[in-house]
N, C-alpha and C positions, 0 to 999 in steps of 0.2 A: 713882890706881888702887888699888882694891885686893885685894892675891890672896887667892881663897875659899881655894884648896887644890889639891888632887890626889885623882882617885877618886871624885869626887863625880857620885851616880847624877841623870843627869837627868832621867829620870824623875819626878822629884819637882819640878822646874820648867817643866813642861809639863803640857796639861789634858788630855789623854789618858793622861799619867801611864802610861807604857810610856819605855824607854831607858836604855842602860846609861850608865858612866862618863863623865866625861871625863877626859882625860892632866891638863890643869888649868884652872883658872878663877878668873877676876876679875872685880871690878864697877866699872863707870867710871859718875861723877857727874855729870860735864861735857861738853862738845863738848870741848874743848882736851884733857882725856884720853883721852878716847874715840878721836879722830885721834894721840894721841900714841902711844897703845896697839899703835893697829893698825898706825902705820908703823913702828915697834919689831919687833915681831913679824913684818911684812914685809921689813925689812933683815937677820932674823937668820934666816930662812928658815923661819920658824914658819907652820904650819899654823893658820888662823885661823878659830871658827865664832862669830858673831854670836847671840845670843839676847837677844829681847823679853820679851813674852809668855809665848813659849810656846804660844801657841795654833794655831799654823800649821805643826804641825812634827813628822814620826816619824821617832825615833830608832830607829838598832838596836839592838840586846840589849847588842851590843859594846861597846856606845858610840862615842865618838869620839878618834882620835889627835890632837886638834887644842888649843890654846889657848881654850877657851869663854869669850869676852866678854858677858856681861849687861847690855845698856845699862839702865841707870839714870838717864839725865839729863834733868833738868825744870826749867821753864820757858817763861811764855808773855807775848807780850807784843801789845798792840793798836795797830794804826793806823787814825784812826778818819775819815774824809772825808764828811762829813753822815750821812746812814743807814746808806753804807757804810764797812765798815773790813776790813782784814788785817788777820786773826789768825795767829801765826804760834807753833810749840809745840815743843817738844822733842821729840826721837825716842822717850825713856824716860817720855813721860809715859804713863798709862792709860789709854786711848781712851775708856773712857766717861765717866769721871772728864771729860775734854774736853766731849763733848758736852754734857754735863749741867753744867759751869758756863756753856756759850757760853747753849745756851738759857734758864739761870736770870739771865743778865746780858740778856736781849733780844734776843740776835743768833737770824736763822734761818739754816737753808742747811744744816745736819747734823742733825738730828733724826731723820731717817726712819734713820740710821745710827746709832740708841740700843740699846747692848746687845752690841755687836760686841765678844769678846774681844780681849786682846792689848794694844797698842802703838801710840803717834801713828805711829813709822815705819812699822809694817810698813801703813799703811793706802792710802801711796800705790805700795810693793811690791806689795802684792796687788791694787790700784786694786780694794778692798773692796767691796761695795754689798749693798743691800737694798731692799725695797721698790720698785722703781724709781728707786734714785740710787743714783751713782757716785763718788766720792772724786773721779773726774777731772775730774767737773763744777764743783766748787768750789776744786782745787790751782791756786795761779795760779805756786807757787814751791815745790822741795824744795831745800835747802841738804844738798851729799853731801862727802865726800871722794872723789875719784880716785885708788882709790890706783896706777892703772896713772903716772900724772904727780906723784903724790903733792902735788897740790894741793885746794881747797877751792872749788866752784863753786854756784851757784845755777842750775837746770834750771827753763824756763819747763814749761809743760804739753806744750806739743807736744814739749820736748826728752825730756819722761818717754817718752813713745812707750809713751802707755796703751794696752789692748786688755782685751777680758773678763778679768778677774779675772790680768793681766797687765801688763809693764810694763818700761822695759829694767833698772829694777833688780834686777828677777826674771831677764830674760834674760841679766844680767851679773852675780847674785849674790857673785861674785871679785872685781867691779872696783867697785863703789859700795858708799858706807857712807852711808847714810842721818843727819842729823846735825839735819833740822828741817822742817817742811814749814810753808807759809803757807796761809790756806785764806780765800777771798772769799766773805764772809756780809755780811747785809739788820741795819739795826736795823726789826726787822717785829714785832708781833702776832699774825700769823697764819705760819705752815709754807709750804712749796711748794709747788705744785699735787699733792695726789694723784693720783699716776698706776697706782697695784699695786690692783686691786677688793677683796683682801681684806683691806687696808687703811680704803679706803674704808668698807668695811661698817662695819667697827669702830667707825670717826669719825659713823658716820650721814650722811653727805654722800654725793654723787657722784661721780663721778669725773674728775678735774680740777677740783674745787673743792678750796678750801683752807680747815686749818683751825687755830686756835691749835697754835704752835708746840710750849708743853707738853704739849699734847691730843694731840700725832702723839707725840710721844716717848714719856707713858704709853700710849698703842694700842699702840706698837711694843715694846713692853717684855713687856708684856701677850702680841701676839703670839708674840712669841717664847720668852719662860716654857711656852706650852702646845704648842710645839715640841722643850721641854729644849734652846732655843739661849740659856739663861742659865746663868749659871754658876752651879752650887749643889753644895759637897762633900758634903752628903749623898744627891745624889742621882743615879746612875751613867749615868741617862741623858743626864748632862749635861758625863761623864766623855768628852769627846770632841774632834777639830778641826775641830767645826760639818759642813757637806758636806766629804767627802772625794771625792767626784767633782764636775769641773764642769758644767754642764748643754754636752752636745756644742751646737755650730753645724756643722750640716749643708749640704752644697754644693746645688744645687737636684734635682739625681740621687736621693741619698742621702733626701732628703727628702721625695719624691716614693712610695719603696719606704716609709715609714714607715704604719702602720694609719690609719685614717681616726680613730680613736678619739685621738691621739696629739695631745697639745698641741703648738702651733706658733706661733712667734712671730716676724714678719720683722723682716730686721735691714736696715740703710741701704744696706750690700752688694749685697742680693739671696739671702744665706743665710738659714736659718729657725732661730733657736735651738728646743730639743725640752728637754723636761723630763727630765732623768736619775735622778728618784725616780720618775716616771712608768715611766720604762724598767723601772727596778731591782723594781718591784714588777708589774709585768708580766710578766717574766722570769720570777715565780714565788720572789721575795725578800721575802715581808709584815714589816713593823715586828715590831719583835722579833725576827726571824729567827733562828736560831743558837742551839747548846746547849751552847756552850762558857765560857770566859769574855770571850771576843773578840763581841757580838751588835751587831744593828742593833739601833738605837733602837725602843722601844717608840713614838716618838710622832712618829719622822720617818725615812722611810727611807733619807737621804741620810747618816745619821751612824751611822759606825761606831762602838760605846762598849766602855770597859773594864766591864768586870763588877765588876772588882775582883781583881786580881794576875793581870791578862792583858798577854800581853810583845807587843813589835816583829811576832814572826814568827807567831803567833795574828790579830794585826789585821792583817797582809797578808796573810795566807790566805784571810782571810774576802773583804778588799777581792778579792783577783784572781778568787777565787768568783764576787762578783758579776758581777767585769769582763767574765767568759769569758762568765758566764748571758748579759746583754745580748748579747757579740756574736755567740752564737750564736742568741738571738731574732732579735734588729732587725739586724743585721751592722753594729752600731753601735759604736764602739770609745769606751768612758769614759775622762774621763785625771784623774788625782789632782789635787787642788787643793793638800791640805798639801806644804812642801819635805819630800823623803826625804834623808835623810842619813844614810849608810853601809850603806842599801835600798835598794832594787826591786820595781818590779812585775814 
């Protein structure tokens, strides 16, 4: 381990770049520190806040009373069974950094997931996706600490207890430390069926046809560049934690009350998921929105961006703006995608 300091604004290690102090901070290299760290901290009655990325996450002004851990640990290794192999990575590694050696080594099965800020860990926390794929579809293993038992365990897929952009280590953020995740990829040529159309356009295909594997990862790069969902310090629209609302899943009721104009997309349930930039710009919210330094994205209206020396309490002003517009259009209630920490909606 080792300690940054005290006072150290966070702000400056997050991509929305809003958040005060923390009381102190350290950077762990390994899994063995990483778990040492944290049950250290948990026998002395320490306050404990995990950080990746950074990219999934509004701080407050205040900052945090907490211990700040910055995982750092990296490492990946293959297990390889004719075409197929586990790939299994560090929680500190850089998630795109990931994708972008699996598919330059031949492996498919995360490509359409190119571009995603952050962290290997937080991708099976978030149970991440784009394009039509999910993180859950290819985790076959996360290796966590418990620290309620203060042991080390390996979660199959169904123990993750994924759900949209959900997962119980979101639902237990106190009790799991993410420490490695395994992921079941193809030795393929070609990507996974396209399943998102504007996708498909990109690749000039179909839908449901596939097509080289770097092919989908430059389209999705591409896509997403012209959304400001890449990362670029010079550019504010990209100063952000990608959607901060998740697209609602509506009961059949709720969905029914929605405009005829209103995308819809059924889910294995029976519920409909509904587009939440849809909502948000319906509402009477256009890209760009906002005259302050807290604004929607000029080029996606799901992201709320810094302007540049915009704090905590400016970006949830704006976010609960939105929130109230929808539910008093659609009587639709949005719910934040990034962790708030030492906030509220």
């Amino acid at each position: 381990m080792t300690a940054v300091g005290a006072g150290i604004p966070l702000a400056q290690l997050t991509t929305l770049r809003v958040g005060g102090p923390a009381r102190a901070m350290s950077e762990v290299a390994d899994a063995d520190e990483l778990v040492a760290t944290v049950l250290a901290a948990d026998r002395a009655g320490d306050q404990v806040m995990l950080l990746g990325g950074g990219s999934n996450v509004v701080v407050a002004d205040d900052g945090v009373d907490a211990l700040v851990i910055r995982i750092r640990t990296t490492g990946r290794t293959v297990r390889q069974a004719g075409d197929d192999a586990e790939v299994t990575v560090a929680a500190g590694e850089p998630w795109d950094d990931v994708v972008e050696w699996t598919v330059g080594e031949g492996w498919s099965g995360l490509e359409t997931l190119s571009g995603i800020p952050g962290s290997c860990g937080a991708t099976p926390f978030q149970n991440v996706g784009a394009y039509g794929r999910e993180i859950s579809q290819v985790v076959t293993t996360v290796r966590v600490l418990d620290r309620l038992t203060g042991t080390i365990a390996d979660l199959d897929a169904a123990g993750c207890g994924f759900a949209y952009r959900d997962s119980v280590f979101r639902r237990h953020r106190d009790r799991y430390v993410i420490l490695a995740a395994t992921f079941r990829l193809r030795r393929d040529r070609l990507g996974d069926d396209v399943r998102y159309a504007e996708l498909a356009t990109a690749l000039a295909i179909a839908v449901g046809q596939r097509a080289p594997a770097p092919d989908v990862r430059q389209a999705v790069l591409e896509l997403r560049r012209g959304k400001a969902m890449v990362l670029d310090p010079a550019d504010h629209d990209t100063w952000s934690v990608g959607s901060f609302f998740t697209n609602p899943v509506l009961a059949p009721a709720a969905a029914a009350r929605l405009p005829a104009a209103a995308p819809r997309y059924r889910q294995p349930d029976g519920s409909t998921k509904t587009s939440a930039a849809w909502l948000i710009e319906q509402a009477g919210f256009p890209r760009g929105y906002g005259t302050g330094r807290a604004r929607l994205s000029t080029r996606h209206s799901l992201a709320i961006t810094n302007r540049g020396g915009a704090t905590a309490a400016e970006v949830l002003a704006l976010a609960r703006e939105l929130r109230d517009g929808v539910r008093r259009t659609f009587a639709v209630d949005l719910q934040p995608e990034p962790i708030l920490v030492g906030c509220s909606l």
